[in-house]
C-alpha positions in Angstrom: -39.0 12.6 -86.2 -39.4 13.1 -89.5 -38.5 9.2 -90.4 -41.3 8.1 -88.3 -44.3 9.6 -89.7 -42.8 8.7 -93.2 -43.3 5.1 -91.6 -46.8 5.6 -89.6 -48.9 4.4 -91.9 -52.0 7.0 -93.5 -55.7 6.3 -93.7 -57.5 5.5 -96.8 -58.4 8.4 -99.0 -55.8 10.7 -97.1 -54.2 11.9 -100.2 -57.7 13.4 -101.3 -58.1 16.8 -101.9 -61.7 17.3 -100.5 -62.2 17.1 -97.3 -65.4 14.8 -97.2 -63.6 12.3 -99.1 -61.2 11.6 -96.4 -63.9 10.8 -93.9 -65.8 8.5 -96.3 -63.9 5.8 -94.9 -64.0 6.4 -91.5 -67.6 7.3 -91.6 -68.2 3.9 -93.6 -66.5 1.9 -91.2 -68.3 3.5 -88.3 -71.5 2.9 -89.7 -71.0 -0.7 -90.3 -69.6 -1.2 -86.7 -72.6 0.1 -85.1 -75.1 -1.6 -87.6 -73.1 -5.1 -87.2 -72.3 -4.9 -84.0 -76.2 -5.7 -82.6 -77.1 -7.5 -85.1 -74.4 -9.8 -85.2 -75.2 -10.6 -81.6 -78.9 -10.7 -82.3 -78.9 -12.8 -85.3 -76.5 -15.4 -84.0 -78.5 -15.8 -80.7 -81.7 -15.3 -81.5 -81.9 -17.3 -85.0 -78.6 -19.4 -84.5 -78.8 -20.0 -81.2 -75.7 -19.5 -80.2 -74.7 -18.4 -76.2 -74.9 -14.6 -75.7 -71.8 -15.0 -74.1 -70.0 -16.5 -77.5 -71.8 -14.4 -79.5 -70.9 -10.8 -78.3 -67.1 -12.0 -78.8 -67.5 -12.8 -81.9 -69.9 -9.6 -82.8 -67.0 -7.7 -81.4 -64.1 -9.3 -83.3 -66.1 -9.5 -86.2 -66.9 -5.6 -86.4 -64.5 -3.8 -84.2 -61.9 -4.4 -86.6 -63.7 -2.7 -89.6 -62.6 0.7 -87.7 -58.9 -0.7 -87.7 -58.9 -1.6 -90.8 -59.2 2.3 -92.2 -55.7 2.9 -91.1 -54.4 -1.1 -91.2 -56.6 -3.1 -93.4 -54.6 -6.1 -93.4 -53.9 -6.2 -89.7 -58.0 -5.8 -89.8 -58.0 -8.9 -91.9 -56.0 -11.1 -89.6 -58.7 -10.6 -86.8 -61.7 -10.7 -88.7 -60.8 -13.8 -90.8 -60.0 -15.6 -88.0 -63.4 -14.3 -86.1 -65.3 -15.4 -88.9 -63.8 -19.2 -89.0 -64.5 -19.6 -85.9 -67.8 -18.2 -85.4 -68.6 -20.9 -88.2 -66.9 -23.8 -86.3 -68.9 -22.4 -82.7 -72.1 -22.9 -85.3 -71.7 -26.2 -85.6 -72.3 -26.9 -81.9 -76.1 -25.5 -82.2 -78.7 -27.1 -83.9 -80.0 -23.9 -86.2 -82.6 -24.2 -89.6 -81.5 -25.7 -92.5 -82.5 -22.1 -94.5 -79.5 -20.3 -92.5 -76.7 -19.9 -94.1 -73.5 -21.7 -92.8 -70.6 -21.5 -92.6 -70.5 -17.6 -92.6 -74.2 -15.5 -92.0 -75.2 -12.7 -94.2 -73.7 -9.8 -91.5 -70.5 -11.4 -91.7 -71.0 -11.7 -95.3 -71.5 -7.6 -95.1 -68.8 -6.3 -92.9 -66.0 -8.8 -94.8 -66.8 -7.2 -98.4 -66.5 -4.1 -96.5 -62.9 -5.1 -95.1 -62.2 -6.9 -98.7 -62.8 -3.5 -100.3 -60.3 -1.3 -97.4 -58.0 -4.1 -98.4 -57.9 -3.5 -102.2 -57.6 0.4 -102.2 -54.5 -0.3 -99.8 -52.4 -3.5 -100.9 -51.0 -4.8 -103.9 -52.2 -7.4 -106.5 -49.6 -10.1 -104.9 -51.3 -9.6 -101.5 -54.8 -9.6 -102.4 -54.9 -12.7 -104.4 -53.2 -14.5 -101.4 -56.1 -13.3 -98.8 -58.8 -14.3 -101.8 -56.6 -17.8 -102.3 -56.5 -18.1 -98.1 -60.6 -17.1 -98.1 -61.5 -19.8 -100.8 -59.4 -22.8 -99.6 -61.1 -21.7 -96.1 -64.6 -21.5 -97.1 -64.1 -24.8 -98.9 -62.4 -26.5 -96.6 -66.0 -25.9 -94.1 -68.1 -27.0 -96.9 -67.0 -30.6 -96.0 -68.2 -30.1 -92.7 -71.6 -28.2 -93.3 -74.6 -29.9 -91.0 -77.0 -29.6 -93.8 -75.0 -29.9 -97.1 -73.0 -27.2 -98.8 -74.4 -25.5 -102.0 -74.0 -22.3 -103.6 -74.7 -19.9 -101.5 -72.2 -21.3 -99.2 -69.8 -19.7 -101.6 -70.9 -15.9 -101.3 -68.2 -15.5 -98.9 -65.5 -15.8 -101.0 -67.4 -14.7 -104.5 -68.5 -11.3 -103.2 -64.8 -10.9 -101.2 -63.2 -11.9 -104.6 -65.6 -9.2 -106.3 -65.1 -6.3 -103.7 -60.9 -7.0 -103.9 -60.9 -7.2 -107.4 -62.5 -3.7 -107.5 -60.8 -1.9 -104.8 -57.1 -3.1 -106.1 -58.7 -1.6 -109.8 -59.0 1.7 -108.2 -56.4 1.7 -106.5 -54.0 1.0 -109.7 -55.6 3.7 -111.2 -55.4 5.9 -108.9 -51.5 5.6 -108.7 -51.4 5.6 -112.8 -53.0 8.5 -112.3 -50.7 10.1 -110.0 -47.5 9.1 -111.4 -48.7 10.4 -114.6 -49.6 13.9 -112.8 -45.9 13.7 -111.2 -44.4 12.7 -114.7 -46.2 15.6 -116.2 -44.8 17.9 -113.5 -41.0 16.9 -113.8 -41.4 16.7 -117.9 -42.7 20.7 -117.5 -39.8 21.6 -114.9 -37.5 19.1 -117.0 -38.7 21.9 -120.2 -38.3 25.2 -118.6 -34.5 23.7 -117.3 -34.0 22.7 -120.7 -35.0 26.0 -122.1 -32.7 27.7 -119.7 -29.9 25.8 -120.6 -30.1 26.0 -124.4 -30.8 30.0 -123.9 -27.5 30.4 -121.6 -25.5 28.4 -123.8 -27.0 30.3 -127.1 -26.3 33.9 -125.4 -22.8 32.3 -124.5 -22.3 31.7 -128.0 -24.4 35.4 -129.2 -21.5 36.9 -126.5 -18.6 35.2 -128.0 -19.4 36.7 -131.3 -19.2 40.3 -129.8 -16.5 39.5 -127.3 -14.1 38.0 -130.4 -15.0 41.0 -132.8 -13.1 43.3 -130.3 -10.6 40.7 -129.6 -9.7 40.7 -133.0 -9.8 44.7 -133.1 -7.2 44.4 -129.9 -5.2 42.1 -131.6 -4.4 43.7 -135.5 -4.1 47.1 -133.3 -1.0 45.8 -131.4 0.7 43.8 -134.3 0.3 47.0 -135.8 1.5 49.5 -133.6 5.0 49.8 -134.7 3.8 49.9 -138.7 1.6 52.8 -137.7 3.6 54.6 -135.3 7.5 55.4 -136.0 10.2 55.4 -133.4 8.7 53.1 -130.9 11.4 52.2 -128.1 12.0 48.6 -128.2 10.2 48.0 -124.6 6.8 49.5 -126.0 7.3 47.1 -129.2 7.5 43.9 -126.5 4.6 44.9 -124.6 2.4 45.2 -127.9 3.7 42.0 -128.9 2.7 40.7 -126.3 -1.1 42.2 -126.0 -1.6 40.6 -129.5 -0.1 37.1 -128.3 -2.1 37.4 -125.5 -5.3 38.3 -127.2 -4.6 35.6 -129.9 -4.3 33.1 -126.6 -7.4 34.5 -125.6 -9.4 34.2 -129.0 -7.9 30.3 -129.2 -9.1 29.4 -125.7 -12.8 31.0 -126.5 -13.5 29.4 -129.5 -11.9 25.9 -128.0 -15.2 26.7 -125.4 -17.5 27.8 -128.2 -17.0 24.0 -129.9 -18.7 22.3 -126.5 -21.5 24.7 -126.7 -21.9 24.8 -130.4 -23.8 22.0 -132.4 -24.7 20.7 -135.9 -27.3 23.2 -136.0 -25.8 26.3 -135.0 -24.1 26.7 -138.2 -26.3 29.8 -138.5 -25.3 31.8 -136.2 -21.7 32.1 -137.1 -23.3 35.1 -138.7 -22.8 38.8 -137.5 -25.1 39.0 -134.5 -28.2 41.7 -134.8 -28.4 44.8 -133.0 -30.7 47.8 -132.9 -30.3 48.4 -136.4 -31.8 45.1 -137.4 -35.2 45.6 -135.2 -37.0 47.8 -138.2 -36.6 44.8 -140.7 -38.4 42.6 -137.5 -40.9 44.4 -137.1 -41.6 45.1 -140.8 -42.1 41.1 -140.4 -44.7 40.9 -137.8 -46.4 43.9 -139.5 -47.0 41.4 -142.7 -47.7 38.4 -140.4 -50.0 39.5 -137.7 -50.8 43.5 -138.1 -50.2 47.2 -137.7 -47.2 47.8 -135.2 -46.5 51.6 -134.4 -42.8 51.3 -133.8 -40.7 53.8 -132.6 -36.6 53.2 -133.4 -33.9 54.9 -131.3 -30.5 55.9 -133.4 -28.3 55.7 -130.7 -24.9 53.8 -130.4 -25.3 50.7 -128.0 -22.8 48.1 -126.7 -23.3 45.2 -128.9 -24.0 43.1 -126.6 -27.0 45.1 -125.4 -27.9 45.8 -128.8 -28.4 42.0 -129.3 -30.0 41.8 -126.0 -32.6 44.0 -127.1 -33.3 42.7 -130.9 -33.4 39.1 -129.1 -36.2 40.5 -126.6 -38.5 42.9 -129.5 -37.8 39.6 -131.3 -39.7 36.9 -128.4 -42.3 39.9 -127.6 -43.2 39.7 -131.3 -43.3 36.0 -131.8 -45.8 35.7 -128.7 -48.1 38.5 -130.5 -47.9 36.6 -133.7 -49.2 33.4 -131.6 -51.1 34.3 -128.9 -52.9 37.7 -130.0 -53.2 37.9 -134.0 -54.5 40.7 -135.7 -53.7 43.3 -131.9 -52.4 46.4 -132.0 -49.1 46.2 -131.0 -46.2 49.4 -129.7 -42.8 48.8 -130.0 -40.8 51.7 -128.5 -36.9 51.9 -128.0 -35.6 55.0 -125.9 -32.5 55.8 -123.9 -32.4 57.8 -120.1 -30.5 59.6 -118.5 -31.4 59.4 -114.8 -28.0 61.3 -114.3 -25.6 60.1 -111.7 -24.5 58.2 -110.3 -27.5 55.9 -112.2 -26.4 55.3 -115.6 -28.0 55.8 -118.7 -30.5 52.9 -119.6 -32.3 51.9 -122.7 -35.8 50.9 -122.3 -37.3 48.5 -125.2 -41.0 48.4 -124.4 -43.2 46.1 -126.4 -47.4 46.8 -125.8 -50.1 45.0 -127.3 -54.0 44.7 -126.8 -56.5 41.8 -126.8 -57.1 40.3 -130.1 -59.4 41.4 -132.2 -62.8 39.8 -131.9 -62.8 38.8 -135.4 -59.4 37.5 -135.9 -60.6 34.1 -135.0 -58.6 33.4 -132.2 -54.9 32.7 -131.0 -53.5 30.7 -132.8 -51.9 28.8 -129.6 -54.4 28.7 -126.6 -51.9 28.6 -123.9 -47.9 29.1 -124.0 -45.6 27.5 -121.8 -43.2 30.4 -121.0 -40.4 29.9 -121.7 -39.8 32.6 -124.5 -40.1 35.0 -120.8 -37.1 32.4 -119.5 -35.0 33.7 -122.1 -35.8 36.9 -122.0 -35.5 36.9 -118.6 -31.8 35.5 -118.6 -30.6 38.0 -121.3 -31.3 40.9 -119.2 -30.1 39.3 -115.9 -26.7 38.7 -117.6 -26.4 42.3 -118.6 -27.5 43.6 -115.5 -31.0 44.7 -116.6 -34.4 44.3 -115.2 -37.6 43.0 -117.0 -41.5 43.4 -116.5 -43.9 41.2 -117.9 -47.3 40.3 -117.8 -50.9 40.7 -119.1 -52.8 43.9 -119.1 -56.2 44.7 -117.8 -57.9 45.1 -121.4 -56.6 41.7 -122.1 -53.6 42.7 -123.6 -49.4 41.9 -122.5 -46.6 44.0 -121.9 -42.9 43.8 -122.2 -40.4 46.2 -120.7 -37.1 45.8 -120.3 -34.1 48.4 -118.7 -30.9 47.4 -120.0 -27.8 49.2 -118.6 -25.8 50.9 -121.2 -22.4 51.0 -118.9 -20.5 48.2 -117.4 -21.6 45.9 -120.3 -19.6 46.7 -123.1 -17.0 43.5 -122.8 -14.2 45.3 -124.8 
């Protein structure tokens, strides 16, 4: 089903987003059906003198079409060309003034632009110089057969056809550049916030092996030296230290092997010790001197490390977006621990608060963001089983608040 209204072809101007638009062309081509139909038949008998009979065919090939041709322009064009060239060779069987114009009259002059332009806005460049090449060598080829000499404005056929192709294929063109750019633009923003994903995950991966190998290490020197610190170990107790630390050696070999895919030139940097809690008051000092007062409120409480980073790495975005988007705002940071008592465990929330800019501060300093600072936040506390709120404030302002579980995430 779904194949065959892929293949069903659309009307022109069906993609539009405003309603009116889409019946402009079937209201266009009703209009010029109902006005051409008549007179077509009128002109042809009364200042031709053509047969009634032969005339109402050829009114009605020559117009009925143009409501075809919304949907099928060039099927439209098969029946109308072919109406038209032979309404001019039925024209040379009547004796009509030498001031008419042969071999096509001014109504069929009308309703072909018409098709010409339906035509343009639906085929491509290839296409539409063949109909203007088939039109000329056509409307030549009758000039050598005109009853009262062939001038100029024997020509208007295929000059005004040429004109009214050339600018319906130019809107069409742009049009699609137009489009393809919009769907460019589209994938390049989804194409970012994967991108941003990716380089956060694989920059937590490496944040994570830091605190998973500091323990590792700790497991490891503790067994190798368990029978140094201990005295009269049985020899089985001695083999199965042994073997933790050859294990956990294994273990810290196979990580780091991992680490060198998602490490690059750059990281260099953060072979460093990781940040924690400890290292928020120094950050915030920062965007004191950079942007403006932040009342800040630590908490001196032992955290896994890994939450601990989680946290610094979230004050650290909230921050950065302060120092950006809202210069010169008040801004809270607040760190706290819970105890919602079981069987909930004890949380710690890192809230970041700040208002609108201040009137005088002359602006953000980026008028829009693309958010992907919230990506990573977002991903730090879905890997530690956290949740995260985000999002502006009524007064103009933005708040960040994040619960990050202080059990089940130490990775001893």
């Amino acid at each position: 089903m779904t194949s065959v209204e892929e293949k069903r072809p659309r009307a022109l101007l069906a993609g539009a987003s405003r309603r009116w638009v889409r019946a402009l062309p079937w209201a266009v081509a009703f209009v010029l059906c109902v006005a051409l139909l008549p007179t077509t038949i009128k002109v042809l008998t009364a200042d031709y003198g053509l047969n009634g009979g032969v005339a109402g065919a050829l009114a009605v090939a020559q117009a009925a079409p143009l409501l075809l041709a919304v949907v099928r322009p060039l099927h439209a064009w098969y029946v109308i060309f072919a109406a038209d060239v032979a309404g001019a060779l039925a024209l040379l069987g009547v004796d009509f003034e030498e001031r008419l114009l042969w071999p096509f009259p001014p109504m069929q002059i009308v309703g072909y632009v018409g098709l010409c332009l339906a035509l343009g806005l639906r085929e491509r460049r290839r296409t539409l110089t063949r109909v203007w090449l088939v039109t000329a060598g056509a409307n030549v080829a009758l000039g050598f057969a005109a009853p009262h000499g062939f001038g100029a404005g024997g020509l208007l056929f295929t000059i005004l056809g040429g004109i009214a192709l050339l600018l319906g294929g130019a809107l069409r063109e742009r049009s699609d550049a137009q489009r393809r750019l919009a769907e460019q633009e589209t994938i390049s923003e989804a194409e970012r916030g994967r991108r941003t994903l990716l380089e956060e995950r694989a920059r937590i991966a490496r944040e994570l092996h830091d605190v998973v190998a500091h323990h590792m290490s700790v497991i490891t020197v503790q067994a190798d030296t368990a029978e140094y610190r201990h005295d009269g170990l049985p020899p089985p107790l001695r083999e199965e230290f042994t073997s933790i630390a050859a294990t956990a050696r294994q273990s810290l070999g196979e990580m780091r092997r991992l680490l060198g895919v998602l490490r690059n030139e750059d990281a260099h940097g953060e072979l460093v010790p990781q940040p924690g809690l400890a290292q928020i008051g120094p950050l915030v000092e920062a965007a004191e001197r950079a942007s403006g007062p932040v009342d800040f409120t630590p908490c001196d409480v032992e955290v896994p490390e890994a939450v601990g980073l989680s946290a610094y790495r979230i004050v650290q975005e909230a921050l950065a977006n302060v120092v950006r988007h809202a210069p010169g705002a008040p801004t809270r940071v607040a760190l706290s621990v819970s105890e919602p008592g079981p069987p909930a465990a004890p949380q710690l929330t890192v809230l970041v608060v700040n208002g609108p800019p201040p009137g005088a501060s002359g602006g953000p300093l980026e008028a829009s963001g693309t958010g992907h600072g919230l990506v990573g936040m977002r991903e730090r506390v879905r890997i530690i089983g956290g949740t995260l709120d985000a999002g502006p404030l009524p007064d103009g302002g933005f708040r960040v608040a994040a619960l990050l579980p202080l059990t089940g995430t130490d990775l001893t």
